[in-house]
C-alpha positions in Angstrom: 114.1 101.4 121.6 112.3 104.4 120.6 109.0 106.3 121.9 107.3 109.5 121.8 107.2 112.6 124.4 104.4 115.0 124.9 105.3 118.2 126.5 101.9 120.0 127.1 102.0 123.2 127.7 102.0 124.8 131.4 99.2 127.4 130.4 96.2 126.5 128.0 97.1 124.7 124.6 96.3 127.5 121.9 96.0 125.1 119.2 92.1 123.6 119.9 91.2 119.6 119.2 88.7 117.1 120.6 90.8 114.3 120.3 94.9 113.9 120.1 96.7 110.5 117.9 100.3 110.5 118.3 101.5 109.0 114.6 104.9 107.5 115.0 106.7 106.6 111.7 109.8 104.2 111.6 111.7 101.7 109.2 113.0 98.6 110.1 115.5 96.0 108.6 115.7 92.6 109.1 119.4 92.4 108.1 122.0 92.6 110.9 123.2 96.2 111.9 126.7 95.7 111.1 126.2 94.7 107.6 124.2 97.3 107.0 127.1 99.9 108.3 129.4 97.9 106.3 127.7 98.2 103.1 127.2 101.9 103.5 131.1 102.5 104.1 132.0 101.0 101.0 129.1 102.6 98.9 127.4 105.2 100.5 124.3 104.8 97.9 124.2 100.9 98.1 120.7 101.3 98.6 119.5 103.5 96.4 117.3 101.2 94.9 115.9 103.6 91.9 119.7 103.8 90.1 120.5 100.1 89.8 121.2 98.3 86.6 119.8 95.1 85.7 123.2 93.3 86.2 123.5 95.1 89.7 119.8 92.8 90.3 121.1 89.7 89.8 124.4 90.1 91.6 122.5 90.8 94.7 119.4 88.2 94.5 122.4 85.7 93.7 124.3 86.9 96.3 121.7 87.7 98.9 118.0 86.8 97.9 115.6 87.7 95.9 113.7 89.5 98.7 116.7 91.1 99.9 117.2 92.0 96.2 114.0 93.8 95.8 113.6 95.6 99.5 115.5 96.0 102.6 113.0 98.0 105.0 109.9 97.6 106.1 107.8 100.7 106.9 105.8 101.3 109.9 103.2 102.9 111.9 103.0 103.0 115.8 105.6 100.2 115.1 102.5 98.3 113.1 103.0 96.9 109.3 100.9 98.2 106.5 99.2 94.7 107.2 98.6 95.2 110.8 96.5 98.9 110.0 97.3 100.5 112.9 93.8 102.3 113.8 92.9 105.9 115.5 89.3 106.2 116.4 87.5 109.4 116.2 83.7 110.6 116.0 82.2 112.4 112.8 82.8 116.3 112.6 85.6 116.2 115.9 88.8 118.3 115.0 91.6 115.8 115.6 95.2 116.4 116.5 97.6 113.8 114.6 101.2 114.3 115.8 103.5 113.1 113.0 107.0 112.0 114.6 109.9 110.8 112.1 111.3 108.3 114.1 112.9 106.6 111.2 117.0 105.8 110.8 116.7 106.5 107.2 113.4 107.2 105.7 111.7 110.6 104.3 108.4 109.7 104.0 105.7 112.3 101.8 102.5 111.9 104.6 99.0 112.4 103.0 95.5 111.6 103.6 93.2 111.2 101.2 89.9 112.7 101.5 91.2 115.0 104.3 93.5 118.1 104.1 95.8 118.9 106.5 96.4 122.0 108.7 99.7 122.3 110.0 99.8 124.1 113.8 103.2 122.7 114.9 106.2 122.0 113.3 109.7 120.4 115.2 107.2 121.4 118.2 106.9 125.3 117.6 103.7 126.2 117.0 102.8 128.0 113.7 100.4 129.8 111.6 98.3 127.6 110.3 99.0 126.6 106.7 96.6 124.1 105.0 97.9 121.1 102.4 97.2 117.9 100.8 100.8 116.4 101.7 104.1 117.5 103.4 107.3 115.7 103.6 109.4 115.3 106.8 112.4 113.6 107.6 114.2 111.4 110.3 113.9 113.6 113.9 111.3 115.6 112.6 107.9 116.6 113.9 104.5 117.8 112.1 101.1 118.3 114.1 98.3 118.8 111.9 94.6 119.1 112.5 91.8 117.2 110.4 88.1 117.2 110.4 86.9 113.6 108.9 83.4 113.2 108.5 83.3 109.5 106.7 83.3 106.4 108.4 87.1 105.6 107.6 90.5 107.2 106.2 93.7 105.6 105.3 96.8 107.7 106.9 99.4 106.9 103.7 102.7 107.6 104.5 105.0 106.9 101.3 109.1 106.7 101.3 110.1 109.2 99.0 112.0 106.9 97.2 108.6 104.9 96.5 110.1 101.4 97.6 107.1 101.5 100.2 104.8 102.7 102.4 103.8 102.5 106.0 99.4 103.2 106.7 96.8 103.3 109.4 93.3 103.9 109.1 90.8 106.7 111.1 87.9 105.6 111.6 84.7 105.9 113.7 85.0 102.2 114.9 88.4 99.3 114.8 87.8 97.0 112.2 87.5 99.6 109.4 89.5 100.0 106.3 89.4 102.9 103.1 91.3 102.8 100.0 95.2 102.1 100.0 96.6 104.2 97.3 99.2 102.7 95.2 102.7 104.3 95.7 103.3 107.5 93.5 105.6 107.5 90.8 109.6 107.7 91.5 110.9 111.2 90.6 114.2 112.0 89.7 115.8 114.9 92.3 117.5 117.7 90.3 120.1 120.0 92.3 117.3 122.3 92.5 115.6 119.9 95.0 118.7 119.2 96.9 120.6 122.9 97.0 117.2 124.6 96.9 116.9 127.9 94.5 120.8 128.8 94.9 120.7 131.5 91.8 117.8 133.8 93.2 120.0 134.7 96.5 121.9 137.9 96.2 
């Protein structure tokens, strides 16, 4: 079971929207819990799926599936599929709060929306000086509040893993029933100790 909480603040908000989305972003597995623990006590990278060989492919689908071969979570908005489109309505020119919560076990996902930039105002709940961008990446327990402006009929909210095995998306749009483009999932890259340690050799 898993929600969200919104603390508002006891004077005035400081950070000005017309209308407020809460964006809730989760994984899910069909496979029972305790397998899942088991696996990653024996292998901690079992499923890394962008390092397998071809013969680690076929020992799996023969041993588990196909399906289980290729995937193992499903990625999801306001607990909705991709399939479902989860939908936040808005009217043209209103400045509208999305609240980005990482309520995923395992997942980093790279959030973007395409058409729209984003202006950051809160981050883990602190609010912060605004800083515009096209995409940010959050992880499990994290928090982003960002402030858009659409003026079209209809967005897709794409929400990627980083790992690019998937992708959980809504729409915006003026009225339900509405869909825009579904960008296809970027291309894997390879993380270099840079990414992980950060810039280790400029710190004196």
């Amino acid at each position: 079971m898993y929600g969200a909480i919104v603390i508002d603040p006891r004077d005035s908000d400081s950070i000005r929207s017309d209308r407020d989305h809460i964006v809730q972003l989760s994984d899910w597995t069909d496979e029972e819990p305790m397998r899942v623990f088991a696996k990653l006590k024996a292998q901690g990278d079992y499923y890394n799926f962008n390092q397998p060989t071809v013969m680690d492919f076929f020992r799996d689908a023969s041993r588990d599936g196909t399906k289980a071969a290729i995937a193992t979570l499903t990625y999801l908005m306001n607990g909705t599929t991709p399939a479902g489109n989860w939908t936040g309505l808005f009217r043209s020119g209103e400045r509208v709060r999305l609240r980005f919560i990482n309520g995923a076990a395992n997942t980093f996902y790279d959030v973007r929306i395409p058409g729209l930039t984003l202006t950051v105002v809160q981050a883990d709940g602190v609010n912060v000086e605004p800083v515009t961008v096209d995409e940010f990446r959050f992880g499990p327990g994290e928090t982003y509040d960002v402030i858009v402006q659409p003026k079209d009929d209809a967005y897709t909210v794409f929400a990627q893993s980083m790992e690019r095995t998937g992708y959980a998306r809504g729409t915006l749009a003026v009225r339900s029933g509405l869909v825009a483009p579904v960008p296809k999932p970027d291309a894997v890259v390879a993380l270099s100790m840079v990414d992980m340690m950060g810039a280790m050799g400029a710190m004196t």
